[in-house]
TORGU-987351 format. One record per residue: x, y, z of N, C-alpha, C in turn. Coordinates in steps of 0.05 Angstrom, whole numbers, padded with zeros to 5 digits, always signed. Atoms other than C-alpha are relative to their C-alpha. Last residue first. Example, Ala and Ser with C-alpha at 12.3 -4.5 7.8 and 13.67 -1.06 7.14 Angstrom:
<rs>
-00016-00024-00001+00273-00021+00143-00015+00022+00014
+00018-00024+00000+00246-00090+00156+00018+00024+00000
</rs>
This chain:
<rs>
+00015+00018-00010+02233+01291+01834-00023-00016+00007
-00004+00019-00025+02287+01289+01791-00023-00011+00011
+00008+00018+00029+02260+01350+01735+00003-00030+00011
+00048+00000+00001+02252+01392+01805+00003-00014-00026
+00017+00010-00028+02335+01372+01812-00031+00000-00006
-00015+00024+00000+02365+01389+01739-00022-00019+00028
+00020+00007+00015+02319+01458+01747+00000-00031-00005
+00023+00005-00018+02357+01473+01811-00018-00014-00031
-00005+00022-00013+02420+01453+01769-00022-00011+00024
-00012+00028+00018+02414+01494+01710-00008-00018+00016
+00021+00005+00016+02395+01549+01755-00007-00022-00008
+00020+00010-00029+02457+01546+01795-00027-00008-00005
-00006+00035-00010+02490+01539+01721-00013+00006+00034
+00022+00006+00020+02453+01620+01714+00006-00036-00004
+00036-00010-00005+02477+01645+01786-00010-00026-00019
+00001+00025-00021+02552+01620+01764-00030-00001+00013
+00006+00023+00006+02542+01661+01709-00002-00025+00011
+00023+00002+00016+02527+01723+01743+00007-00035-00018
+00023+00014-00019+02584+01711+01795-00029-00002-00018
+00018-00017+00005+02640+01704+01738-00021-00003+00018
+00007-00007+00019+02683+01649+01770-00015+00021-00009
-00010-00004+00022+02692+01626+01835-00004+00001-00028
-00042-00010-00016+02680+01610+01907+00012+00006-00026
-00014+00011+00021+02598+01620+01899+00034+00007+00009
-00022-00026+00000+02568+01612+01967+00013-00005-00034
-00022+00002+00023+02504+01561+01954+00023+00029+00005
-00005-00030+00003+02447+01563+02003+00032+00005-00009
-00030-00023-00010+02416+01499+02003-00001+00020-00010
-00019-00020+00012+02346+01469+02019+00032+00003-00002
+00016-00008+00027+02309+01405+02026-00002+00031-00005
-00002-00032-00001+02357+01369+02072-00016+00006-00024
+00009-00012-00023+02341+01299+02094-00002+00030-00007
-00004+00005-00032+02390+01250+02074-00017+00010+00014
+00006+00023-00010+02361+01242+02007+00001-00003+00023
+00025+00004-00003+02357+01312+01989-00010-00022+00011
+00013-00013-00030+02430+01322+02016-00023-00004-00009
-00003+00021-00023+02439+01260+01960-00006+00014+00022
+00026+00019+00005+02399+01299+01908+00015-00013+00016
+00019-00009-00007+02454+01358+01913-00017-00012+00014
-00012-00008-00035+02514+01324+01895-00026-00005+00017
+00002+00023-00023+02472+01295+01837+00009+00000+00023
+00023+00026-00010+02453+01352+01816+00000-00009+00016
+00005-00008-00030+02522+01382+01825-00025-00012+00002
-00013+00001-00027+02541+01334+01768-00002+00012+00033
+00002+00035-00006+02493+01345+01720+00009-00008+00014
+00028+00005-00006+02500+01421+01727+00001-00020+00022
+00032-00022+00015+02574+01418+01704-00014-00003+00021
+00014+00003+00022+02632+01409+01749-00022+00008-00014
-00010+00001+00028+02643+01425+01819-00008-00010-00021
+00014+00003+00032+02602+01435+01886+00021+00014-00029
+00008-00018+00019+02657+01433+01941-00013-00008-00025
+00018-00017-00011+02640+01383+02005+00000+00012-00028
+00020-00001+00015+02680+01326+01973-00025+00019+00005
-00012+00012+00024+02751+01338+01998-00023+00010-00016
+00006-00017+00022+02727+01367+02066+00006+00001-00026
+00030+00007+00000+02743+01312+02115-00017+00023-00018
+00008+00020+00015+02809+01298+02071-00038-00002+00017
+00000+00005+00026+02835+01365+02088-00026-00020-00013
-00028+00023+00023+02825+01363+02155-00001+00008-00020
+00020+00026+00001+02777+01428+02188+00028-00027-00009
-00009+00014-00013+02808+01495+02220-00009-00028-00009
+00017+00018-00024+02755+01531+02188+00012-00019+00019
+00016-00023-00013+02786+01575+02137-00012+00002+00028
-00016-00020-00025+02852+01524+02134-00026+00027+00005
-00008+00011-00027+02795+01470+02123+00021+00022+00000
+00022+00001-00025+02750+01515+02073+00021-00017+00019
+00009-00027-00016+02812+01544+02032-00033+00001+00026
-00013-00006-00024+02832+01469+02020+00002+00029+00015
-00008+00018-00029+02771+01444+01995+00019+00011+00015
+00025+00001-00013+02759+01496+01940+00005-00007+00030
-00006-00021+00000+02833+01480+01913-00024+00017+00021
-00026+00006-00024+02814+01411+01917+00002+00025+00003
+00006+00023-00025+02752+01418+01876+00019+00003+00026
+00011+00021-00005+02784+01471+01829-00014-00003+00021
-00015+00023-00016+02780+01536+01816+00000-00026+00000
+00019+00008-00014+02756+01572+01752+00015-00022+00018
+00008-00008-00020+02808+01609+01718-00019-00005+00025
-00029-00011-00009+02806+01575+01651-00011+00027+00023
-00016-00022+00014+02745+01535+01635+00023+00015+00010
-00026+00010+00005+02694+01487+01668+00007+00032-00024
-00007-00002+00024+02625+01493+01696+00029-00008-00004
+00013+00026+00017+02606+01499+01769+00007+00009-00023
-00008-00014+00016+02649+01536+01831-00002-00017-00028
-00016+00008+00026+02635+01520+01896+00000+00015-00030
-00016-00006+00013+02605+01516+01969+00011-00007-00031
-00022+00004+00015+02555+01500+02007+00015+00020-00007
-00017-00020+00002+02507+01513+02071+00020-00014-00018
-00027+00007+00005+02452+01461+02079+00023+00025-00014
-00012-00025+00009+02380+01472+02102+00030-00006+00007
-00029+00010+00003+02343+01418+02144+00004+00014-00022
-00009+00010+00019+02264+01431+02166+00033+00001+00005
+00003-00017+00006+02244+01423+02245+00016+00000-00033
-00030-00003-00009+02221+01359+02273+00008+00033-00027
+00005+00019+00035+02149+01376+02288+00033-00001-00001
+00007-00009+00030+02146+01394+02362+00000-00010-00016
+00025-00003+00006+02130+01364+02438+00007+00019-00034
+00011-00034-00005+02206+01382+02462-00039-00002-00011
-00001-00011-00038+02217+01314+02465-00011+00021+00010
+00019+00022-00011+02194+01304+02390+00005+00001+00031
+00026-00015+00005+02242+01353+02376-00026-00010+00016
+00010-00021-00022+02296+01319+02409-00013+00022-00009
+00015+00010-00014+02282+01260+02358+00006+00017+00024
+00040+00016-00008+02271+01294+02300+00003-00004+00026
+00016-00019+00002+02347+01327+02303-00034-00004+00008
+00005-00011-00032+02382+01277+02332-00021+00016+00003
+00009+00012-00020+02354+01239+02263+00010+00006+00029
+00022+00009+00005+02375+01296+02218-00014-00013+00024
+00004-00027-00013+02447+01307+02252-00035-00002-00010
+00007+00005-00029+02456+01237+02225-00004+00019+00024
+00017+00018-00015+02427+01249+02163+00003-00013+00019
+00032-00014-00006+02457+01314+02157-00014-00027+00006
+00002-00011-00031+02524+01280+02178-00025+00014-00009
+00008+00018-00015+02517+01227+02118+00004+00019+00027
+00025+00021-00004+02497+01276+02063+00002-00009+00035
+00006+00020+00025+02568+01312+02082-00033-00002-00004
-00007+00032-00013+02588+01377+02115-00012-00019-00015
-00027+00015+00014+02608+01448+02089-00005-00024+00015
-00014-00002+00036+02541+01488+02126+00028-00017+00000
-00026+00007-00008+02490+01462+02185+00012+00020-00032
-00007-00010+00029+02415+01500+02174+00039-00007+00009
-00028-00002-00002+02374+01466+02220+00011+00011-00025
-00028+00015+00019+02306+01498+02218+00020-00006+00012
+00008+00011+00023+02242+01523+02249+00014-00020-00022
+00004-00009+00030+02269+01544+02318-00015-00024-00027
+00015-00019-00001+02271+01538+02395-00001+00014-00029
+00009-00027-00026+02281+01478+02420-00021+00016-00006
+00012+00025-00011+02304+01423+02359-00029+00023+00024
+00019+00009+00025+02344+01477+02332-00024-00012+00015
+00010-00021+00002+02383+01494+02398-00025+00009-00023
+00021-00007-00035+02387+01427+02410-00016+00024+00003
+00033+00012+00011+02410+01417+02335-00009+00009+00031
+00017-00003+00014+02461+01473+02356-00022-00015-00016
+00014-00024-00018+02490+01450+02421-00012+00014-00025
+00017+00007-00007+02506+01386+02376-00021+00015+00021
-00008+00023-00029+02543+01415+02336-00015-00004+00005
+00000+00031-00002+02530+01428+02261+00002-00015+00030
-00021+00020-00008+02522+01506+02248-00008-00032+00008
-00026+00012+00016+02462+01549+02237+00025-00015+00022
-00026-00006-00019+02396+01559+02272+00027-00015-00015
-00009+00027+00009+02339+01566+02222+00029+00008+00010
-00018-00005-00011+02281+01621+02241+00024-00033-00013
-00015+00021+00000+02222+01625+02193+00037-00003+00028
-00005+00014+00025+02192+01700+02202+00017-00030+00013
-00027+00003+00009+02155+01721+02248+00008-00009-00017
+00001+00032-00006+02091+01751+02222+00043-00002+00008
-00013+00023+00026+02104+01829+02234-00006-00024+00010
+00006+00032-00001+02082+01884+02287+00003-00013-00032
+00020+00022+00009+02093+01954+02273+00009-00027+00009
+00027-00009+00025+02111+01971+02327+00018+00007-00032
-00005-00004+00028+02154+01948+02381-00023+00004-00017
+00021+00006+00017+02129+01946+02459+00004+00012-00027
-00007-00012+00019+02181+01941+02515-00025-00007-00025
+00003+00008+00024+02180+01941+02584-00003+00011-00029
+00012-00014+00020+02227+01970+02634-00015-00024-00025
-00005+00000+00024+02261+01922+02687-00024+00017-00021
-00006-00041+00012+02247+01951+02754+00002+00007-00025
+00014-00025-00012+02243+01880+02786+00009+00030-00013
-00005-00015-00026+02281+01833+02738-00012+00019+00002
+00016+00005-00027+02259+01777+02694+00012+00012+00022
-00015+00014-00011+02301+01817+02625-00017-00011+00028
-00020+00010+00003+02267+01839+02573+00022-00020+00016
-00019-00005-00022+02202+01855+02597+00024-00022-00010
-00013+00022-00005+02151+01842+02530+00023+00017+00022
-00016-00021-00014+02094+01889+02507+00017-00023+00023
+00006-00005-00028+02070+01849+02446+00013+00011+00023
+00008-00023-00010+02077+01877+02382-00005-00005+00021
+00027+00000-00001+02084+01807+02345-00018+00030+00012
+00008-00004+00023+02164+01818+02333-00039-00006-00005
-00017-00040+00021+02175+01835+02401-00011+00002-00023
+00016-00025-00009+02132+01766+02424+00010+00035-00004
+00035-00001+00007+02158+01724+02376-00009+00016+00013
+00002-00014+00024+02237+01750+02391-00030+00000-00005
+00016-00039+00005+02237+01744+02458-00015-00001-00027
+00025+00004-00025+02256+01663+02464-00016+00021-00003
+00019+00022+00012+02303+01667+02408-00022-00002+00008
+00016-00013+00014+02333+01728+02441-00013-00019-00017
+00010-00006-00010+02349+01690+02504-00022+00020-00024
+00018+00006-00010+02379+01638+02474-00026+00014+00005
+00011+00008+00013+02428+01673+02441-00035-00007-00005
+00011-00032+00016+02441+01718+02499-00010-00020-00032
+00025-00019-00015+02453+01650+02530-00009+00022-00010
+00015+00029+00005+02507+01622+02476-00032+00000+00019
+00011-00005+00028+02541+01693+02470-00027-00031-00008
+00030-00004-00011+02556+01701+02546-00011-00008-00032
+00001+00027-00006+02627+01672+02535-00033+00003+00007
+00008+00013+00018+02640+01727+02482-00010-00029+00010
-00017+00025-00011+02630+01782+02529-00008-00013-00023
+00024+00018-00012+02590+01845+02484+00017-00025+00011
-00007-00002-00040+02638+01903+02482-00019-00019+00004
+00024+00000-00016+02612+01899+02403-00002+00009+00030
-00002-00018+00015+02693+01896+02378-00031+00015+00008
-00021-00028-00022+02704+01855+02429-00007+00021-00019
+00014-00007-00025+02650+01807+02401+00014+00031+00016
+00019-00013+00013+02688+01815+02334-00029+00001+00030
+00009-00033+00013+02742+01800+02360-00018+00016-00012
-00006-00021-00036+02722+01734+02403+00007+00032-00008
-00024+00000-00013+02707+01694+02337-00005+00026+00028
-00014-00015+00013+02646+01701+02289+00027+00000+00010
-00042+00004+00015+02605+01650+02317+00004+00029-00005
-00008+00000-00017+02528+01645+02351+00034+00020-00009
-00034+00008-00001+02488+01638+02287+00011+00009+00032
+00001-00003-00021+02415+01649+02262+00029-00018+00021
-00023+00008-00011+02386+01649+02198+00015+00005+00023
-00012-00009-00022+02326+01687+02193+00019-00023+00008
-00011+00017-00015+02288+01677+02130+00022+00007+00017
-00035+00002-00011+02258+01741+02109+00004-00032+00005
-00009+00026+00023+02201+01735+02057+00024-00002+00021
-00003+00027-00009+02148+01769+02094+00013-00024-00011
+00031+00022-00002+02132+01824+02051+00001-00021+00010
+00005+00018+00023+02203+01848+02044-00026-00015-00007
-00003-00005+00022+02200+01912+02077+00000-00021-00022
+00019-00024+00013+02160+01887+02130-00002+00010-00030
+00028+00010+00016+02201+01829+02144-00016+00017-00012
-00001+00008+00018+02261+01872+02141-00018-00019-00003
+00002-00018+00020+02235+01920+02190+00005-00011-00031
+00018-00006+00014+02218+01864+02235+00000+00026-00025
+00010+00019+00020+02293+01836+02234-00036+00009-00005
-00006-00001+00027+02319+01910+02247-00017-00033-00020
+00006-00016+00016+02274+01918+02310+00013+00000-00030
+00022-00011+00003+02279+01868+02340-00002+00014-00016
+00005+00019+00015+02353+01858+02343-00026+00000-00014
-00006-00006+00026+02346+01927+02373+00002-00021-00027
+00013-00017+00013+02311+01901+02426+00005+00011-00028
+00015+00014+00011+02357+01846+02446-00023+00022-00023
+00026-00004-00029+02414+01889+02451-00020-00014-00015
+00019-00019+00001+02464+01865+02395-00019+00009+00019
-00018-00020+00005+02517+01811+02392-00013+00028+00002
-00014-00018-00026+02471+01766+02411+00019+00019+00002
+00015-00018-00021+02429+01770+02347+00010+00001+00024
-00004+00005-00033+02480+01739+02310-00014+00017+00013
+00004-00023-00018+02452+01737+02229+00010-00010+00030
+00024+00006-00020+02467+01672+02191+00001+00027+00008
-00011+00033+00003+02463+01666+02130+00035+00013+00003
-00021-00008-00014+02410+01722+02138+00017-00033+00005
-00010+00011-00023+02364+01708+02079+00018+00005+00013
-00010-00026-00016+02311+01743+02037+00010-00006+00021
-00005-00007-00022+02264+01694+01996+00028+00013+00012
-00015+00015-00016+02250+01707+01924+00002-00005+00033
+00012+00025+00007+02191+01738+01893+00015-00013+00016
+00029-00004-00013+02187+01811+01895-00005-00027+00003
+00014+00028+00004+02263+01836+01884-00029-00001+00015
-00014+00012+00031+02305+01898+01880-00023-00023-00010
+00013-00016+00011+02275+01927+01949+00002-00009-00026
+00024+00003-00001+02289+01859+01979-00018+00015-00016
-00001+00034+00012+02364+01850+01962-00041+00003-00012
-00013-00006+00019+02372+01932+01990-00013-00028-00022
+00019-00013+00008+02336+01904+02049+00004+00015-00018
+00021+00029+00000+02387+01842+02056-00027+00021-00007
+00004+00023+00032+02442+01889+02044-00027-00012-00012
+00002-00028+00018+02418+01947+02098+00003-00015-00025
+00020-00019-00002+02413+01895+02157-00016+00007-00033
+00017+00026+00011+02469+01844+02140-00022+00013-00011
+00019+00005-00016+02510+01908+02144-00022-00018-00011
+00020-00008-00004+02570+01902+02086-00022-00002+00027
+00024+00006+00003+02634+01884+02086-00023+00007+00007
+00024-00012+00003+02706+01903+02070-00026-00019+00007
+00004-00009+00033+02760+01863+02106-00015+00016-00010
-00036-00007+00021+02803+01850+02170-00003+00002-00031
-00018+00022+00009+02732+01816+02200+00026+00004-00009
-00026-00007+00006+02700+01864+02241+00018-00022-00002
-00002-00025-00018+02623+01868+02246+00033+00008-00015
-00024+00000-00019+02597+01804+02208+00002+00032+00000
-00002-00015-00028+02535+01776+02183+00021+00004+00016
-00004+00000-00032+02521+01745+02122-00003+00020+00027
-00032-00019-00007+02487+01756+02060-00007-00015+00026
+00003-00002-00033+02426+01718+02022+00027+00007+00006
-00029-00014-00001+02389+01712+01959+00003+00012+00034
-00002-00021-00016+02327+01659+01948+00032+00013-00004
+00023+00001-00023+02291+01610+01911+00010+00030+00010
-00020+00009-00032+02339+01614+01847-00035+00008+00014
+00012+00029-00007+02302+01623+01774+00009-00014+00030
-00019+00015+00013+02350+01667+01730-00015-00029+00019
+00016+00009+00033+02299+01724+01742+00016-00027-00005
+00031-00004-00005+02312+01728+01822-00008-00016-00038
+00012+00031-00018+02379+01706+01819-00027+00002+00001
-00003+00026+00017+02389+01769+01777-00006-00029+00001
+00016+00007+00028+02356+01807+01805-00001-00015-00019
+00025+00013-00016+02395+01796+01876-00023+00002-00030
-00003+00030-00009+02457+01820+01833-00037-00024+00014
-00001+00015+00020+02430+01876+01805+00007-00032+00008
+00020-00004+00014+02410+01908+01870-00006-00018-00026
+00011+00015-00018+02470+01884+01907-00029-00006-00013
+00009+00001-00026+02516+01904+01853-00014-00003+00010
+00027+00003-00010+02550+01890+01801-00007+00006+00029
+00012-00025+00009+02618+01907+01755-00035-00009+00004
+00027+00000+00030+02648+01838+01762-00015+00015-00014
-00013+00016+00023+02715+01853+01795-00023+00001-00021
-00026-00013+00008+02681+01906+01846+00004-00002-00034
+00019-00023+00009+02620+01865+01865+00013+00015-00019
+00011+00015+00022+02667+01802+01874-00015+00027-00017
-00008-00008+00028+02701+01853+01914-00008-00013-00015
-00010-00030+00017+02647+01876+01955+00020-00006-00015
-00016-00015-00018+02616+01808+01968+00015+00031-00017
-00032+00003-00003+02574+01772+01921+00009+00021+00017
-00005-00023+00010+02500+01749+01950+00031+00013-00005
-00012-00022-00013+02500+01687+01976+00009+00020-00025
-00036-00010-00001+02458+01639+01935+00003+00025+00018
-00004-00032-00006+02385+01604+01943+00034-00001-00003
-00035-00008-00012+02367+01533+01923-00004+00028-00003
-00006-00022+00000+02305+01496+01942+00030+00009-00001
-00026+00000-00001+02291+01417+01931+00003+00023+00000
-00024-00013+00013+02220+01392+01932+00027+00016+00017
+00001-00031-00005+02191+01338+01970+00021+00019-00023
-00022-00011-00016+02188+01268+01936-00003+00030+00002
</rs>
């Protein structure tokens, strides 16, 4: 059986705060404690503190020599294409080729406004920088847009690209998967929709003439037991009012209990198909929650 990768999101400014860590230490820690990878989001203007995916993720990199280095997810349309360019090759560079490039559409309509970038163009400008990006990030001299007069453009240094893995679950994103990237990377949904987002997945690959592309899973939770540590349910119901979702279709999304138990969570997305996640922690000390993430990748490669 293939193996099983887990990476975590890096803690946010107040987790950072509360726990007395930061990005540097943090990402070291996951590094020595045995994780695959550490990884931030991507947002502009949410109504809170947070960081540039950018400046985190090469902060993450300078700290570390081993892990991979992920945007989960980065929106390159929100950005001129070029410039996109230019920050994801600087962090391949700086990281030695470890970025994974997550790759998202979303944030809501304020945070586009907040860009002056329309938010109904965001699904084309997507597109469009998916399409660019290999040749930007390879140094080749690429015309941005197919119009007469348009200026071209030629980045330097040149970089391998890196991995791309298009987030979310619809069905305009396996397509978009399937198309023009390396990965699906859905987050908060079951085994049984990766493996049926899985098999759309292969088989409009295979249309497209490719390999079907890997599967990468976005959780949630909060492992161990003790006072202060959320529940399951509790978990659950800050992802459906976060996300507009039911209740009851998000029940069993959050990783709880010991190890032994997310394991086995785990080893069913392995079954369906997925052979990474990328773990948000929703609670407790973030360094210890790192060292049971551990626990539980080691629980898995002893599996398979």
């Amino acid at each position: 059986m293939e193996s099983f990768e887990i990476g975590v999101i890096l803690p946010g400014i107040a987790v950072q705060r509360r726990d007395g860590i930061d990005l540097r230490e943090a990402a070291r820690h996951a590094e020595d404690a045995g994780l695959d990878g550490v990884w931030h989001g991507d947002h502009l203007a949410v109504g809170g503190p947070v960081l540039d995916v950018s400046i985190a993720l090469a902060t993450a990199a300078a700290a570390t020599g081993r892990v991979r280095i992920g945007a989960s997810v980065f929106v390159p349309a929100i950005r001129p294409v070029a410039w996109v360019a230019k920050q994801i090759a600087t962090l391949q560079y700086v990281s030695r080729d470890r970025l994974v490039l997550g790759v998202g559409s979303g944030g809501g309509p304020a945070q586009w406004a907040a860009a002056g970038v329309p938010y109904g163009e965001r699904g084309g400008r997507t597109d469009t920088a998916l399409e660019l990006l290999p040749r930007l990030l390879a140094g080749e001299k690429t015309r941005l847009r197919d119009e007469p007069g348009e200026p071209v453009v030629e980045l330097a240094p040149a970089v391998a690209m890196p991995p791309v893995w298009v987030g979310n679950a619809s069905g305009v994103a396996i397509q978009r998967a399937a198309r023009l990237a390396d990965g699906w990377f859905p987050s908060l949904i079951s085994p049984a929709e990766v493996a049926k987002g899985g098999a759309r997945l292969a088989e409009l690959a295979a249309e497209h003439g490719r390999p079907a592309p890997v599967i990468a899973i976005g959780g949630a939770g909060a492992l161990g037991s003790g006072p202060g540590l959320p529940s399951r349910e509790e978990i659950a119901s800050g992802i459906a009012s976060a996300y507009g979702r039911p209740l009851e279709e998000v029940t069993e999304i959050p990783l709880t209990g010991h190890p032994e138990k997310a394991a086995e969570r785990l080893a069913a997305y392995r079954d369906a198909g997925a052979r990474h996640a990328v773990i948000g922690i929703s609670g407790g000390d973030w360094r210890a929650q790192v060292d049971l993430l551990a626990e539980v990748r080691s629980l898995l490669h002893r599996s398979t």
